[in-house]
C-alpha positions in Angstrom: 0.0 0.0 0.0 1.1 3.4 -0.7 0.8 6.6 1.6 -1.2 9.5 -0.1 1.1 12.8 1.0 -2.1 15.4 0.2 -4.9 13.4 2.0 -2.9 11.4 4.1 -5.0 8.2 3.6 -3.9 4.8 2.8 -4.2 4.2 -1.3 -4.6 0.6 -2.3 -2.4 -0.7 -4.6 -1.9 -4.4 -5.6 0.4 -5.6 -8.0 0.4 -8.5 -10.5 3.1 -10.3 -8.6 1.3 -10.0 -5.4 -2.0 -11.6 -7.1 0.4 -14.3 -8.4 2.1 -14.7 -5.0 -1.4 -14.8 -3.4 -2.8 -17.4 -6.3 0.2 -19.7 -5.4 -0.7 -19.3 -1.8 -3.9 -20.4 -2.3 -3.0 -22.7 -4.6 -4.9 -21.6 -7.6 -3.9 -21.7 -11.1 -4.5 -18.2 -12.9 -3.5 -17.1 -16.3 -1.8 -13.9 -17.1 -4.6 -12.4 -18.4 -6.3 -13.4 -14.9 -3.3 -11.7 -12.9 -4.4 -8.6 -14.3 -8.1 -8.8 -13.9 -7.5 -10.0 -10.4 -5.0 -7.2 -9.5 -7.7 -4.4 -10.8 -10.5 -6.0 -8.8 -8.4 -6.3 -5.6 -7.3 -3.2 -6.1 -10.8 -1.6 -5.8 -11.8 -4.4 -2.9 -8.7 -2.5 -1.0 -9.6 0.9 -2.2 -13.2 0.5 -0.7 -11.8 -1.0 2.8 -9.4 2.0 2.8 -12.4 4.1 2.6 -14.4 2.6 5.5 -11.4 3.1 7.5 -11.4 6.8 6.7 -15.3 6.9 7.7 -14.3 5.3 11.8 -13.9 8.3 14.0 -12.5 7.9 17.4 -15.6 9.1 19.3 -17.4 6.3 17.7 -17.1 3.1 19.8 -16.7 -0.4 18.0 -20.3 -2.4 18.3 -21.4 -6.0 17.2 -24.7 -4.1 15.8 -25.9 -1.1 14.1 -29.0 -0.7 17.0 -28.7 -1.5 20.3 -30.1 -5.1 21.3 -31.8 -5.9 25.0 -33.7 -8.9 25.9 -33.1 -10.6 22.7 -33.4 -14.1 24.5 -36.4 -15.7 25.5 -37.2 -17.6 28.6 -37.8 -21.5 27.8 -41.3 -22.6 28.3 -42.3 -26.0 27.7 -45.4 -26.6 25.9 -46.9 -29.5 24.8 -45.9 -30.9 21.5 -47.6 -33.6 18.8 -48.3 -36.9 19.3 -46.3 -39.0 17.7 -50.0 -40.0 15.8 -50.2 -36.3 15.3 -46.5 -36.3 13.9 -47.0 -39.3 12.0 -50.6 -38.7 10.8 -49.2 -36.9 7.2 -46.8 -39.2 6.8 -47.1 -41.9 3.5 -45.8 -44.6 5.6 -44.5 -44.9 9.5 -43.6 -48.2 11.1 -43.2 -48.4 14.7 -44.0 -44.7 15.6 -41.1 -44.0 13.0 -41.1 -42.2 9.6 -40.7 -45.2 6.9 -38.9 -44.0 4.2 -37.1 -46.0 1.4 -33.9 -47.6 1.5 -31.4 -45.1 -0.5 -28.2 -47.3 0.8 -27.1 -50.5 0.3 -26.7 -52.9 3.5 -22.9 -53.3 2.9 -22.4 -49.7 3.6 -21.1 -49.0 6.7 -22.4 -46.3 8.8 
């Protein structure tokens, strides 16, 4: 990254061999013509985080969220739930209080 002298803000600048360094990092296989694409776009992904940085002002403490959350938990209740004839009673097949669906794996299978 390279200082700006007149605004004194961070200016984002990536270059091809730093995409290619990242690509082998990552283990990705990009062409040349790539390495440039990727360099622009990364450029202006870094450009735009430099700019959000500018926007944070020291008065403004960090949060978690954008408006203020209280009581956001509930207290557990218990309340009665189906059946299992209720559960089962749209069901195209149960067996044993169970769900019968078809086999979809062979018995050799181990689980």
């Amino acid at each position: 990254m390279q200082q700006d002298s007149q605004k004194g803000a961070l200016m984002a600048a990536i270059s091809r061999e730093e995409v290619a360094h990242l690509a082998r990092l990552s283990r990705l296989a990009v062409t040349e013509e790539e390495l440039d694409t990727f360099a622009g776009q990364l450029d202006t992904i870094l450009q735009a985080v430099a700019q959000v940085g500018e926007v944070a002002a020291a008065d403004i403490p960090p949060t978690s969220h954008s408006v203020p959350l209280t009581n956001v938990l509930r207290e557990d209740v218990v309340v009665p739930g189906l059946t299992p004839a209720e559960a089962l009673s749209g069901a195209p097949d149960a067996e044993e209080q169970r769900f019968r669906v078809p086999r979809i794996l062979d018995e050799d299978v181990a689980s």
